[in-house]
N, C-alpha and C positions, 0 to 999 in steps of 0.2 A: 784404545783404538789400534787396528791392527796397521802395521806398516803400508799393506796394498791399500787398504782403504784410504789413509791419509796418503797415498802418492796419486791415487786415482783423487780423492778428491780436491790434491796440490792442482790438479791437470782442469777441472771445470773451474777453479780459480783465475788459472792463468787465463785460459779463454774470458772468463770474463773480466777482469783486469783490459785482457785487449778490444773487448768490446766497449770501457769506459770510454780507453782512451780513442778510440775511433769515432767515439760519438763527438769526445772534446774536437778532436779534429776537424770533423765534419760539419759539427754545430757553429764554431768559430771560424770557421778561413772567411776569407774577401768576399766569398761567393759561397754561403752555408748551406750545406743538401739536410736540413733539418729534419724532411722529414724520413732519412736513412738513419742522421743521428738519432731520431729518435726510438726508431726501432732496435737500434744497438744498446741504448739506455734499456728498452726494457731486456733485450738477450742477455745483460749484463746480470739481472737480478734474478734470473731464469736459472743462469748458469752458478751464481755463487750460492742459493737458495740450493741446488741439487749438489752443488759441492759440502755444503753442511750433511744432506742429508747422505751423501754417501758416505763421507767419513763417519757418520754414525751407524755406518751397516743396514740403514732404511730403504726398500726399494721404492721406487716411483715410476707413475705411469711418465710416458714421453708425450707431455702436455707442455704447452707453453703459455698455461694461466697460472698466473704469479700468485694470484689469488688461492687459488688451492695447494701450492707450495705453499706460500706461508701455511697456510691451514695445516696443513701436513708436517712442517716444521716446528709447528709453536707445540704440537703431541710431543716433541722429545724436548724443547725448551721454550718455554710459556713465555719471555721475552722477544718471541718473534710475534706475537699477539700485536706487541706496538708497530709492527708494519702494515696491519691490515690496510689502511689509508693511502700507503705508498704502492702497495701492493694493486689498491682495486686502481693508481692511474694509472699504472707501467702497463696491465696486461691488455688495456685493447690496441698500448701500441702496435703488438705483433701484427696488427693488420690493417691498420687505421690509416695508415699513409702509404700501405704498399702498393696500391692500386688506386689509375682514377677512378674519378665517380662521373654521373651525367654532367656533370658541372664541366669535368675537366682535371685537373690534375693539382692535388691537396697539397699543402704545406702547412705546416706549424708556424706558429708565431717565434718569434724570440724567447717572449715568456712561456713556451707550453716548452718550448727543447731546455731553457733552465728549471723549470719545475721537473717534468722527465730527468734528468741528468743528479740532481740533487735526489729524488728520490732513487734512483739507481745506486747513487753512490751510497746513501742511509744503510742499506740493504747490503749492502757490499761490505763496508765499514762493518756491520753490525755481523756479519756471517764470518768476519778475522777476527772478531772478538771473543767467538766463540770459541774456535778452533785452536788447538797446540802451534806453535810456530813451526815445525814439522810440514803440517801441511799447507802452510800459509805459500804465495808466490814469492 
């Protein structure tokens, strides 16, 4: 792997690293905006899913379906296969809670921001495991 690629794809790490931890933060204070954490949960898997793929010299379209990154990723390593599942819950977060609806104004449960955050993390986890420590944050 060339050095730019793995500094470029140290940099969608760190962003998503900081979207983990923004979800943690936001998901857990006194007063939880769940459903911003949970939108971070999925930016988080968005971003370390294309930091794999750029450290492997792969281009991608600038989509934010988790779903066809993995897809996209599992073509250069067939261990991203096992995130399909994690994959298909993160990606309607992008837009699931960012807007109300007729109702009024959506929130996640407790358990939908720990499901989201655990499968963000899986994802995360799983795309450092791949990568040289080089590129790692």
């Amino acid at each position: 792997m060339a050095d730019l690629q793995l500094t470029k794809a140290r940099a969608w790490l760190q962003t998503a690293q900081s979207d983990l931890e923004s979800a943690q933060l936001l998901g857990s204070s006194a007063d939880p905006k769940r459903d911003t954490a949970v939108y971070h949960c999925q930016q988080a898997a968005e971003k370390a899913i294309k930091g794999f793929l750029v450290a492997r010299g792969q281009a991608f379209e600038r989509v934010h379906d988790v779903e066809r990154l993995v897809a996209l990723a599992a073509r250069l390593e067939g261990g991203f296969s096992q995130l399909a599942v994690s994959a298909a819950e993160l990606t309607p977060l992008a837009t699931a809670y960012r807007y109300p609806d007729e109702t009024g104004f959506l929130r996640p449960t407790a358990d939908e921001f720990d499901e989201a955050l655990e499968h963000a993390q899986a994802i995360y986890d799983f795309v450092l495991q791949q990568l040289p420590p080089e590129a790692r944050p």
